[in-house]
PQR file of N, CA, C, O and H, with PARSE charges and radii, in Angstrom:
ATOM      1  N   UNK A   1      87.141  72.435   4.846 -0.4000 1.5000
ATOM      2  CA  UNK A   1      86.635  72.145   6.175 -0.0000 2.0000
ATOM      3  C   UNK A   1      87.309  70.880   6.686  0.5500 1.7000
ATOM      4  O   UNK A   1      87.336  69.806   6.086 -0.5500 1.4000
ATOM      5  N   UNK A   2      87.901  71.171   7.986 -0.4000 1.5000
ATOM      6  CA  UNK A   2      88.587  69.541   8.417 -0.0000 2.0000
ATOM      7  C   UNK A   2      87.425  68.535   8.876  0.5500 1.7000
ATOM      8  O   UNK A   2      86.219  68.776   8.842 -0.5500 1.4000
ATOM      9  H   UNK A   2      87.879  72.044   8.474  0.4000 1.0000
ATOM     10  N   UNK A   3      87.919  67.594   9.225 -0.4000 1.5000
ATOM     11  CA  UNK A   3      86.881  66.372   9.250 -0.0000 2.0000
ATOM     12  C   UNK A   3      85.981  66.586  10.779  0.5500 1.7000
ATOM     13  O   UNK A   3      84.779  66.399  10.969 -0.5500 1.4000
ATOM     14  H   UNK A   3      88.900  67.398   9.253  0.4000 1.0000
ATOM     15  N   UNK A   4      86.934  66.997  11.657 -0.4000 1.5000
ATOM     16  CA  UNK A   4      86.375  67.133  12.784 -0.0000 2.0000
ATOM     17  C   UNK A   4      85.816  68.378  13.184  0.5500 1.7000
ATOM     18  O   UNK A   4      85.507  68.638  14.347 -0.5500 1.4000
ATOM     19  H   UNK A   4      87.910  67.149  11.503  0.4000 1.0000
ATOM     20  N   UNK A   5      85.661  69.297  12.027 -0.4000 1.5000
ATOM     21  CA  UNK A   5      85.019  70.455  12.207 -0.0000 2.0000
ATOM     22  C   UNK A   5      83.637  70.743  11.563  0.5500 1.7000
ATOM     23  O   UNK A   5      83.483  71.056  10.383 -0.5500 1.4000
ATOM     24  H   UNK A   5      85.911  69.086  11.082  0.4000 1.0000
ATOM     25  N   UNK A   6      82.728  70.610  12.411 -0.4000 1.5000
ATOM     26  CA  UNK A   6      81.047  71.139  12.117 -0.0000 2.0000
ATOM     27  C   UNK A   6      80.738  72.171  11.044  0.5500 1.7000
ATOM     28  O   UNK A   6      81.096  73.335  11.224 -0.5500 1.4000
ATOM     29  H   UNK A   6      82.854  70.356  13.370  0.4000 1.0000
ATOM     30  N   UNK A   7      80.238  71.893  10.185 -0.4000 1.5000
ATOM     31  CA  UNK A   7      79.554  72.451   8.784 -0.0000 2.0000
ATOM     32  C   UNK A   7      78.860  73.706  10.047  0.5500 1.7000
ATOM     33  O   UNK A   7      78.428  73.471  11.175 -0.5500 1.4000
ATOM     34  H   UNK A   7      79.947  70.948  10.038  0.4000 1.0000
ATOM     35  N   UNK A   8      79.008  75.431   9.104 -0.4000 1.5000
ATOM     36  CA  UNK A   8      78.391  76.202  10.350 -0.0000 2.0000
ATOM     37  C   UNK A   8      77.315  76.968   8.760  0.5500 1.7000
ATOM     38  O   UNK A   8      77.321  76.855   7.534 -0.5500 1.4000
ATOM     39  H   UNK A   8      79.359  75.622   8.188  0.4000 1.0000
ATOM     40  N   UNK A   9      76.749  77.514   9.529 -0.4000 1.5000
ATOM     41  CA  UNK A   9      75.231  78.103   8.868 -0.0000 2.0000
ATOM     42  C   UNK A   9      75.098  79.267   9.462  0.5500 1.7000
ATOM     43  O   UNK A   9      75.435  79.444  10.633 -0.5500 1.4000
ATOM     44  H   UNK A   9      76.744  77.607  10.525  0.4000 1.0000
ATOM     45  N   UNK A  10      74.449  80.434   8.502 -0.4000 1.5000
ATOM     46  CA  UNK A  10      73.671  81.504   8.807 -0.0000 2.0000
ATOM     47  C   UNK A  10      72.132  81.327   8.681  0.5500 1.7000
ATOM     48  O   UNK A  10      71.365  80.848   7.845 -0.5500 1.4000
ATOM     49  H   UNK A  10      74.174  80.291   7.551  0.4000 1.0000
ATOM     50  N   UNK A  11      72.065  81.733   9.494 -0.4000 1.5000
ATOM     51  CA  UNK A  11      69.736  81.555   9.702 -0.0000 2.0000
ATOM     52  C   UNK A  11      69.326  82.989   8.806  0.5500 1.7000
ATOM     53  O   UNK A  11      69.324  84.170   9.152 -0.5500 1.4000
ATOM     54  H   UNK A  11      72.688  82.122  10.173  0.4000 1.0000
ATOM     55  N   UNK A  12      69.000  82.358   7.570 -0.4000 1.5000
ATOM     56  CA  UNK A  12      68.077  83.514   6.562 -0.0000 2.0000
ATOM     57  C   UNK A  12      66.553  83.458   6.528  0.5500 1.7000
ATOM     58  O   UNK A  12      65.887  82.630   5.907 -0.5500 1.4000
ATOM     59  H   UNK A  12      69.002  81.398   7.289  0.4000 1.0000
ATOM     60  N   UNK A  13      66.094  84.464   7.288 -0.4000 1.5000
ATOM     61  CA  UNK A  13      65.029  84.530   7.369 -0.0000 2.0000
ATOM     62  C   UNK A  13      64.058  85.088   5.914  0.5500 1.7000
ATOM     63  O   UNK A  13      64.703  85.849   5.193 -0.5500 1.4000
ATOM     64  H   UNK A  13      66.635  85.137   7.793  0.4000 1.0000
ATOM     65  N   UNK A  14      62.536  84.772   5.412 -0.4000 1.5000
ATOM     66  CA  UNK A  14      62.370  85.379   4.572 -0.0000 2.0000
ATOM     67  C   UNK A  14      62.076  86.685   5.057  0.5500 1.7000
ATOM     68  O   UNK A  14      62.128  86.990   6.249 -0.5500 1.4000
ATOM     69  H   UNK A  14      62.012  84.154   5.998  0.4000 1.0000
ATOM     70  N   UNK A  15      61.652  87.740   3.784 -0.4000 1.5000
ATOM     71  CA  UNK A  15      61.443  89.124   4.445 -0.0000 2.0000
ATOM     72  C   UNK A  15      61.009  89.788   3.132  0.5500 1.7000
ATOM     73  O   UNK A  15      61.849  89.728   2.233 -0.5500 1.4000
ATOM     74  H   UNK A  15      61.609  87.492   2.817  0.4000 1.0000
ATOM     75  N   UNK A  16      60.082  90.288   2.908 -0.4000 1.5000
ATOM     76  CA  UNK A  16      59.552  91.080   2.021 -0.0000 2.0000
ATOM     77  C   UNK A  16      60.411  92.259   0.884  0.5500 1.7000
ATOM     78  O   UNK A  16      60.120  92.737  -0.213 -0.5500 1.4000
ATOM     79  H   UNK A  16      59.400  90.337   3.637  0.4000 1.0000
ATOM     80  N   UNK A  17      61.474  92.381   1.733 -0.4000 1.5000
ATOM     81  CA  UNK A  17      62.710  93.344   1.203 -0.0000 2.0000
ATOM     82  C   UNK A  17      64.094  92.912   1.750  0.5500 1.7000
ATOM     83  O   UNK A  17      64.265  92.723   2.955 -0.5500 1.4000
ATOM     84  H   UNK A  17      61.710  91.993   2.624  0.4000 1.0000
ATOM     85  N   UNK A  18      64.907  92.787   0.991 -0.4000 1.5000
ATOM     86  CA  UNK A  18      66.274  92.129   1.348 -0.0000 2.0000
ATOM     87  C   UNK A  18      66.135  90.592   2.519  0.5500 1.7000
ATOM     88  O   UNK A  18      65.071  89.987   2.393 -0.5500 1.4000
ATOM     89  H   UNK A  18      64.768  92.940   0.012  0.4000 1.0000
ATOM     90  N   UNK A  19      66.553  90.351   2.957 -0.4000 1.5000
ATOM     91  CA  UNK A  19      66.836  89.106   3.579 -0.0000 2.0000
ATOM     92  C   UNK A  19      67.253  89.715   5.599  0.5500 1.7000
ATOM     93  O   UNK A  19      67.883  90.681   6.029 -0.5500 1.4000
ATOM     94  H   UNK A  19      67.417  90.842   3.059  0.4000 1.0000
ATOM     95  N   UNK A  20      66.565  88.640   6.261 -0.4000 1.5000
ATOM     96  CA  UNK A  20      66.768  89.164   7.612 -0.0000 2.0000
ATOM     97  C   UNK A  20      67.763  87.991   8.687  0.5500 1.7000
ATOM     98  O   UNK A  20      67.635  87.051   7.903 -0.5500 1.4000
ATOM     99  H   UNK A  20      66.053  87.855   5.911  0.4000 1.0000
ATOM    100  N   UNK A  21      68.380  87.548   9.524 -0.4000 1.5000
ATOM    101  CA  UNK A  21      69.336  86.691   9.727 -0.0000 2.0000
ATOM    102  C   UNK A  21      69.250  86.889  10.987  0.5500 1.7000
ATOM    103  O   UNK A  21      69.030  88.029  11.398 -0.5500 1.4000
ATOM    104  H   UNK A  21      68.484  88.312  10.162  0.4000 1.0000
ATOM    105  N   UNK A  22      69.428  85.681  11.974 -0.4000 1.5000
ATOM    106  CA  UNK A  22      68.998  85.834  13.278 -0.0000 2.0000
ATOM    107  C   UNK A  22      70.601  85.368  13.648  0.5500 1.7000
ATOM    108  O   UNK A  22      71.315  84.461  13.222 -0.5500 1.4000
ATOM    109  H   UNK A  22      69.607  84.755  11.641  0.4000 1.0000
ATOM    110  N   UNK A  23      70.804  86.467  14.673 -0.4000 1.5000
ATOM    111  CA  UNK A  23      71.775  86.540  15.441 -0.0000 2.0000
ATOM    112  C   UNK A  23      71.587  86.681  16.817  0.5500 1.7000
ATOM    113  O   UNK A  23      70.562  86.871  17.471 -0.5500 1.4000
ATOM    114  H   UNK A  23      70.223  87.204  15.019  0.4000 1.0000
ATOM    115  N   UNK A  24      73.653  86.457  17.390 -0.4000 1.5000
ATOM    116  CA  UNK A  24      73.148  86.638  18.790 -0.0000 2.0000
ATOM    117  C   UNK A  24      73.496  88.319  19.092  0.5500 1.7000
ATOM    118  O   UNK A  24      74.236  89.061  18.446 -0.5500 1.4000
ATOM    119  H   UNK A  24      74.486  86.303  16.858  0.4000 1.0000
ATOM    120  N   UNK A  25      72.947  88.520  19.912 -0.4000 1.5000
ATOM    121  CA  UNK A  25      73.477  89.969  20.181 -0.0000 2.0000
ATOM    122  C   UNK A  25      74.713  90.150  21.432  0.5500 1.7000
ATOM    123  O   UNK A  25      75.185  89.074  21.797 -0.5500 1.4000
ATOM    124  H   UNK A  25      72.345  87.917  20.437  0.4000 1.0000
ATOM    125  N   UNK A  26      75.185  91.198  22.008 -0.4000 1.5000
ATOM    126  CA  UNK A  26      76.423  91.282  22.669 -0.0000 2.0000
ATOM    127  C   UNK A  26      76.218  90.487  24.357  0.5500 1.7000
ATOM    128  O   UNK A  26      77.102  90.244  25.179 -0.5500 1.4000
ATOM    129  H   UNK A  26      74.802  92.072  21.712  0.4000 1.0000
ATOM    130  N   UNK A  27      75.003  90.274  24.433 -0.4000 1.5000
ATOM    131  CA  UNK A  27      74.760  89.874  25.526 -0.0000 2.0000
ATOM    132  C   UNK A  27      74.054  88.480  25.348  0.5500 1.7000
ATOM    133  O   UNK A  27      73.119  88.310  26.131 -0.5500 1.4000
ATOM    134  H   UNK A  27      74.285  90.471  23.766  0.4000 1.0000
ATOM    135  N   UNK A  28      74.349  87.300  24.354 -0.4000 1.5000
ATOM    136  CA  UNK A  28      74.014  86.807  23.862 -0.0000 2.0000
ATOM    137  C   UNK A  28      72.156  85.840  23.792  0.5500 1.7000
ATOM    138  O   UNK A  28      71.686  84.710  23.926 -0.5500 1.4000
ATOM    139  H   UNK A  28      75.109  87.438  23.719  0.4000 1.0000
ATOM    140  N   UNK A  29      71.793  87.027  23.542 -0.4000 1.5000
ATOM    141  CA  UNK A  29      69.799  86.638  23.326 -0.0000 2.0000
ATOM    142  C   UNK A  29      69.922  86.932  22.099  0.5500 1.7000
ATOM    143  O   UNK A  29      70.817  87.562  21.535 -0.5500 1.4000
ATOM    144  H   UNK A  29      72.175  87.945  23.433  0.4000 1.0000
ATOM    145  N   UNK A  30      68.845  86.383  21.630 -0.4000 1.5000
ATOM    146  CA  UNK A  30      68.763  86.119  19.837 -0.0000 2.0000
ATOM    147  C   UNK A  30      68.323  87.763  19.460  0.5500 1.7000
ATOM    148  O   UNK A  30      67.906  88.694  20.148 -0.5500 1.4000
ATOM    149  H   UNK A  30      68.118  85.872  22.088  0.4000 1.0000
ATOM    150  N   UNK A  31      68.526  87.659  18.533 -0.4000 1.5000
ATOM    151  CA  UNK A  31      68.423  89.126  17.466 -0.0000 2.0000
ATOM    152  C   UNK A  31      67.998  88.854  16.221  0.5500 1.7000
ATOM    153  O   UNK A  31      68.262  87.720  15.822 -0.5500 1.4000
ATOM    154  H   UNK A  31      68.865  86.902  17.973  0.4000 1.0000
ATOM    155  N   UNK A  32      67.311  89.695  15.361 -0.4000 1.5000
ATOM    156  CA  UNK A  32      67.115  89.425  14.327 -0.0000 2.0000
ATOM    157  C   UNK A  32      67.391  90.783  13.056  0.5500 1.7000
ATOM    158  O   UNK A  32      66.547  91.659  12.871 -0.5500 1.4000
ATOM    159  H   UNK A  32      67.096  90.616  15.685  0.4000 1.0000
ATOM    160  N   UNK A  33      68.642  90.718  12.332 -0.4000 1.5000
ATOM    161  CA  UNK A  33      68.863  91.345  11.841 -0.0000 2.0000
ATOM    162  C   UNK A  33      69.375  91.661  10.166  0.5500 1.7000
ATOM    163  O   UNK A  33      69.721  90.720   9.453 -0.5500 1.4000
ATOM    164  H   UNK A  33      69.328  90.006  12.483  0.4000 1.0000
ATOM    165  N   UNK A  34      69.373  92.853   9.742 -0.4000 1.5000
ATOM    166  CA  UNK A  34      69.674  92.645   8.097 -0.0000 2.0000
ATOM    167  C   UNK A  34      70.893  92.363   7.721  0.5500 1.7000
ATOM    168  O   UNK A  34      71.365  92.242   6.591 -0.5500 1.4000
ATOM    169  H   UNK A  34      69.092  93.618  10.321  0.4000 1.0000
ATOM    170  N   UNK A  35      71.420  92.257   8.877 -0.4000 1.5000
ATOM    171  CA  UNK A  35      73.211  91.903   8.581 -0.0000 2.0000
ATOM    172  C   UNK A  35      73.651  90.305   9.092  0.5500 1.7000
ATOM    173  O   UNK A  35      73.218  90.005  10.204 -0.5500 1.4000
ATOM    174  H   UNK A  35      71.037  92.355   9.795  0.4000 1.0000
ATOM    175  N   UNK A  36      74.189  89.619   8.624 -0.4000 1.5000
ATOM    176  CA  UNK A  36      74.284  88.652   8.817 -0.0000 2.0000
ATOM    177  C   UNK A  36      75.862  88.561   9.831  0.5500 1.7000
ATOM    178  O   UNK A  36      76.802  89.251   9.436 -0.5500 1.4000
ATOM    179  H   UNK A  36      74.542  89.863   7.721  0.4000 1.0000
ATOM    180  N   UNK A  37      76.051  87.687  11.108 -0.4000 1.5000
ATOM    181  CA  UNK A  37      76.898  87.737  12.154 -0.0000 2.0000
ATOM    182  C   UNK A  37      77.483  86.405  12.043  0.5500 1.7000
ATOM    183  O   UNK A  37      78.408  85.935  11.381 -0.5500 1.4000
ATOM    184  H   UNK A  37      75.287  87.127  11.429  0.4000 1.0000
ATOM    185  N   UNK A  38      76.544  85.881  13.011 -0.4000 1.5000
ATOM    186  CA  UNK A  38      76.721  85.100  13.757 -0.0000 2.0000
ATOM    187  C   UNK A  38      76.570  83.450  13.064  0.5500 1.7000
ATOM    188  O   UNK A  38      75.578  83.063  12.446 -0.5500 1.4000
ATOM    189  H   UNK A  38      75.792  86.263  13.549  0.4000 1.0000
ATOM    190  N   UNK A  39      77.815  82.620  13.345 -0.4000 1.5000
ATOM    191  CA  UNK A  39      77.209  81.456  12.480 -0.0000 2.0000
ATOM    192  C   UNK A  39      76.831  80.389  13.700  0.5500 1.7000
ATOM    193  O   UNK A  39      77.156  80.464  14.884 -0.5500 1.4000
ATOM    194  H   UNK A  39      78.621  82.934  13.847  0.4000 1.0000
ATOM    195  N   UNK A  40      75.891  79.183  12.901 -0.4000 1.5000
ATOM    196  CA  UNK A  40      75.776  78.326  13.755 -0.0000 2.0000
ATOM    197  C   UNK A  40      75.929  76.928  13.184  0.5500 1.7000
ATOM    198  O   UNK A  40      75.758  76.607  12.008 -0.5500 1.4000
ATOM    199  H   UNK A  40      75.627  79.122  11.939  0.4000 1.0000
ATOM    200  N   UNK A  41      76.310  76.075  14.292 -0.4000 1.5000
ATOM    201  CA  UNK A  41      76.286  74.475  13.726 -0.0000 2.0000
ATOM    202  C   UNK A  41      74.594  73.938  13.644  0.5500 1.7000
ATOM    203  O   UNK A  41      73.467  74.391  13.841 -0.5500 1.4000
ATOM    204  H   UNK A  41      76.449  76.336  15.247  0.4000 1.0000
ATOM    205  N   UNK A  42      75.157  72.870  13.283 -0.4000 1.5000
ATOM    206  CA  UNK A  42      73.418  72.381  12.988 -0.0000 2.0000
ATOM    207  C   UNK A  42      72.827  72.328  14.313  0.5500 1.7000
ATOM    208  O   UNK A  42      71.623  72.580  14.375 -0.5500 1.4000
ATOM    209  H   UNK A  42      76.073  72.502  13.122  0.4000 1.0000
ATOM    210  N   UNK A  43      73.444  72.048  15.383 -0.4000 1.5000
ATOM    211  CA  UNK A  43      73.162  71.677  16.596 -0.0000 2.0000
ATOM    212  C   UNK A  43      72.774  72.687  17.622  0.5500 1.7000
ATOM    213  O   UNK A  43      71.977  72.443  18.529 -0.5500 1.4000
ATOM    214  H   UNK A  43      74.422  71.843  15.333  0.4000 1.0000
ATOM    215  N   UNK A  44      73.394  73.876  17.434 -0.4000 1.5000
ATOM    216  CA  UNK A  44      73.191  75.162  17.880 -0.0000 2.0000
ATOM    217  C   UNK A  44      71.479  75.936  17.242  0.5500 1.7000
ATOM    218  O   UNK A  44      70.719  76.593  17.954 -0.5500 1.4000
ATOM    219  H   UNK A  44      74.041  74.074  16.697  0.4000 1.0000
ATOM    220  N   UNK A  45      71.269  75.622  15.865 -0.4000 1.5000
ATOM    221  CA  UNK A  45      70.108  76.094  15.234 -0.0000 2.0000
ATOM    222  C   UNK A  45      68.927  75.036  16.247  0.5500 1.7000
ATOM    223  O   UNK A  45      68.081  75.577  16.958 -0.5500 1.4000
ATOM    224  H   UNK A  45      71.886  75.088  15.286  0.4000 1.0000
ATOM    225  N   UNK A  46      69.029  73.852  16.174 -0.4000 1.5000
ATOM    226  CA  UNK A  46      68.086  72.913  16.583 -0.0000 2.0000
ATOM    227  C   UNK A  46      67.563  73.347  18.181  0.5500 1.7000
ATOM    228  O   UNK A  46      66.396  73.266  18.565 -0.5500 1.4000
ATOM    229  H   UNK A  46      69.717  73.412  15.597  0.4000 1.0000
ATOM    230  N   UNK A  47      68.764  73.840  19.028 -0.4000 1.5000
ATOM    231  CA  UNK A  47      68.516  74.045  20.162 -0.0000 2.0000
ATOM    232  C   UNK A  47      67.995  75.239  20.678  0.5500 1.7000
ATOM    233  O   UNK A  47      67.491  75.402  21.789 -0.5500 1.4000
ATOM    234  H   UNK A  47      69.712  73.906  18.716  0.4000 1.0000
ATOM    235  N   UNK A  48      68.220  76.396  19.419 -0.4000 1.5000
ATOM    236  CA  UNK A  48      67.270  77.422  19.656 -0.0000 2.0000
ATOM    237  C   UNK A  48      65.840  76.935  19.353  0.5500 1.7000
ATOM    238  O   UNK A  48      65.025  77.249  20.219 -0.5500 1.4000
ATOM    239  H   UNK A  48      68.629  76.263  18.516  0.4000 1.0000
ATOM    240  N   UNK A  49      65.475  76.399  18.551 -0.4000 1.5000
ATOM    241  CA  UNK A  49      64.376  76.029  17.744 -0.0000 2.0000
ATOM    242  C   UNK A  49      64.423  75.334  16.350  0.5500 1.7000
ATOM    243  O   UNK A  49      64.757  75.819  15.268 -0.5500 1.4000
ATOM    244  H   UNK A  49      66.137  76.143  17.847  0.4000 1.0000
ATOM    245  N   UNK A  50      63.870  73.673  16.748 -0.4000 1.5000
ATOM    246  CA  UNK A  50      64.118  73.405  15.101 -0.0000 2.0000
ATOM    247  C   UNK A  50      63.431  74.084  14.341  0.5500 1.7000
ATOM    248  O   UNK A  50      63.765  73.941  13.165 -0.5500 1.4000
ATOM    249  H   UNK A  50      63.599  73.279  17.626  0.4000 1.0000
ATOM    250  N   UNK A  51      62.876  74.545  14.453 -0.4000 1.5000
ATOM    251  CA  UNK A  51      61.646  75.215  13.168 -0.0000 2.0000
ATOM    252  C   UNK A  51      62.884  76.246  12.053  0.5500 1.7000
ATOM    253  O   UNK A  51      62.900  76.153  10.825 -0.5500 1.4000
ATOM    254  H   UNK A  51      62.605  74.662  15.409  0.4000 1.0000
ATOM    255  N   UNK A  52      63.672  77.023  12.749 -0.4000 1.5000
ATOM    256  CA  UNK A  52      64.836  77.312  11.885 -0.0000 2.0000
ATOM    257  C   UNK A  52      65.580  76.890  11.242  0.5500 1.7000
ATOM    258  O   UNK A  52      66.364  77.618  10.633 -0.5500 1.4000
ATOM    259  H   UNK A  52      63.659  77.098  13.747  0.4000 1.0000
ATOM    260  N   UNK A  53      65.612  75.162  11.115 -0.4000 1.5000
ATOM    261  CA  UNK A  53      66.336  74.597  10.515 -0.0000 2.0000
ATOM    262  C   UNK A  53      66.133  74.601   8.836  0.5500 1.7000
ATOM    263  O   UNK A  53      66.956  74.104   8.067 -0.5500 1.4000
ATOM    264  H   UNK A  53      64.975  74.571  11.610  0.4000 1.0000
ATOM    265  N   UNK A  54      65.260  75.057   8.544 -0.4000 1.5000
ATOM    266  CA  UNK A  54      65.043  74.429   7.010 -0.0000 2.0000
ATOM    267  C   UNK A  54      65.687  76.242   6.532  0.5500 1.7000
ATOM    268  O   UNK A  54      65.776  76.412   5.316 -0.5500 1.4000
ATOM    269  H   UNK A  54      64.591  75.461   9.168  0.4000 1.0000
ATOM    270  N   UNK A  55      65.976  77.115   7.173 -0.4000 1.5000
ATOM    271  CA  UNK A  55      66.204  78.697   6.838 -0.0000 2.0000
ATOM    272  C   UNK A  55      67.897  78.767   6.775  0.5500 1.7000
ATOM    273  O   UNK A  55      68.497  79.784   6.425 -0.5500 1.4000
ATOM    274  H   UNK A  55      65.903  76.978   8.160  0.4000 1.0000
ATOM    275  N   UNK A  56      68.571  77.481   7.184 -0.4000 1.5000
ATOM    276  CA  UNK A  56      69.745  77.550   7.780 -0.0000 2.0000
ATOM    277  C   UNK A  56      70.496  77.384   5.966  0.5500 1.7000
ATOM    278  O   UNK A  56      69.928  76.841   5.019 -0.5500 1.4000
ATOM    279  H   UNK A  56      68.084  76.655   7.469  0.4000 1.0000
ATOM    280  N   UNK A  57      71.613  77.913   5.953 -0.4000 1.5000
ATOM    281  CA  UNK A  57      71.988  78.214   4.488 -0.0000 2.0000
ATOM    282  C   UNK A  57      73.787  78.161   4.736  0.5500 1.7000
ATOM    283  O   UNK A  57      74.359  79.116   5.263 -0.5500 1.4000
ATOM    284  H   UNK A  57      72.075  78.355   6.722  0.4000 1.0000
ATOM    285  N   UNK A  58      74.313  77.290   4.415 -0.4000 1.5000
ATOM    286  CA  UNK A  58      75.551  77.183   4.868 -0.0000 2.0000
ATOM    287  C   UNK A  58      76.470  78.424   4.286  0.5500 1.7000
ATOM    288  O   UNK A  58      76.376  79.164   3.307 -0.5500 1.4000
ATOM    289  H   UNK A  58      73.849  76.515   3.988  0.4000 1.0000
ATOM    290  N   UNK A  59      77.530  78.265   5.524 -0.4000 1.5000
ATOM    291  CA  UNK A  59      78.323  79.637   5.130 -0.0000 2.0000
ATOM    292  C   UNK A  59      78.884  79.439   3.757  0.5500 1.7000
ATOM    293  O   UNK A  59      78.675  80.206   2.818 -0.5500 1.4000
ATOM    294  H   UNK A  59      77.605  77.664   6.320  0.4000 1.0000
ATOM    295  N   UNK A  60      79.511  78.503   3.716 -0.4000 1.5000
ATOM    296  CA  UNK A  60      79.994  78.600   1.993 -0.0000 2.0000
ATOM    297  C   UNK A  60      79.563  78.483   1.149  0.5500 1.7000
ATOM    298  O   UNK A  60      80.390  77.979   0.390 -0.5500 1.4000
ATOM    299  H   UNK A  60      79.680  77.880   4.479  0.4000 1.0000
ATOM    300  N   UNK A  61      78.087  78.727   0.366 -0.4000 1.5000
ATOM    301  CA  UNK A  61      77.215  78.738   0.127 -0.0000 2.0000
ATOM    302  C   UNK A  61      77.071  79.939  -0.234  0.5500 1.7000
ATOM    303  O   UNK A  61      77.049  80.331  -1.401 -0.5500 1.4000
ATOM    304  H   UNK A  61      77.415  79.137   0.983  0.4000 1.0000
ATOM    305  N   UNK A  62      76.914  80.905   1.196 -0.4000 1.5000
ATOM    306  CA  UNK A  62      76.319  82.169   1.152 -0.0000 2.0000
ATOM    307  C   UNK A  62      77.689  83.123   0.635  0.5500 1.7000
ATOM    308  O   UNK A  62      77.645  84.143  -0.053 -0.5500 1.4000
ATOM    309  H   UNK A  62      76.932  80.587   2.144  0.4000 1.0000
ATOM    310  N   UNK A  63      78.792  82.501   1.154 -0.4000 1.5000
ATOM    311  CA  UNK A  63      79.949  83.262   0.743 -0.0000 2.0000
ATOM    312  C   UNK A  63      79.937  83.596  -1.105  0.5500 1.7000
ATOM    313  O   UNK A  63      80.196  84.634  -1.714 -0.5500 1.4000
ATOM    314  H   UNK A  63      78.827  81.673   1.713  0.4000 1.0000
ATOM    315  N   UNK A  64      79.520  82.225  -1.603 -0.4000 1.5000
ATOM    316  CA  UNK A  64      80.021  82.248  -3.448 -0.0000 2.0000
ATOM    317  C   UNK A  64      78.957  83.078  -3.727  0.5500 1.7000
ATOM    318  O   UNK A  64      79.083  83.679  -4.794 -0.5500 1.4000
ATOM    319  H   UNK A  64      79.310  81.381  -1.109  0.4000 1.0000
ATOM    320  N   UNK A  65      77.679  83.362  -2.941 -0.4000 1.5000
ATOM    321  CA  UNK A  65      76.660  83.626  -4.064 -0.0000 2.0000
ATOM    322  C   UNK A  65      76.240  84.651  -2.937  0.5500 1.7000
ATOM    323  O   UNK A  65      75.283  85.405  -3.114 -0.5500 1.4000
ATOM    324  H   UNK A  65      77.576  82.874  -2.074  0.4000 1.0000
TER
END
């Protein structure tokens, strides 16, 4: 990651069966889905709603594991 580039995150929601991930959709309003899309900076999660912040799981992270 370069210095001037923002750490980005996928929003993992919990979910009773597999894992659920809030995205934007093609018209960009939030979505919530089993496939994971869309990434966000920390700043982008906060401004939808901090309450998502503690769900936020960095992409490289989610990539190894």
């Amino acid at each position: 990651m370069n210095i001037t580039e923002e750490a980005e995150y996928f929003i993992e929601l919990p979910a009773k069966q597999n894992k659920l991930y809030v995205n934007y959709d093609i018209e960009e309003n939030i979505s919530i889905d089993a496939i994971r899309v869309t990434r966000f900076t920390e700043s982008e999660i906060k401004a939808i709603d901090e309450r998502y912040w503690p769900f936020a799981v960095p992409v490289e992270e989610e990539a190894e594991g």
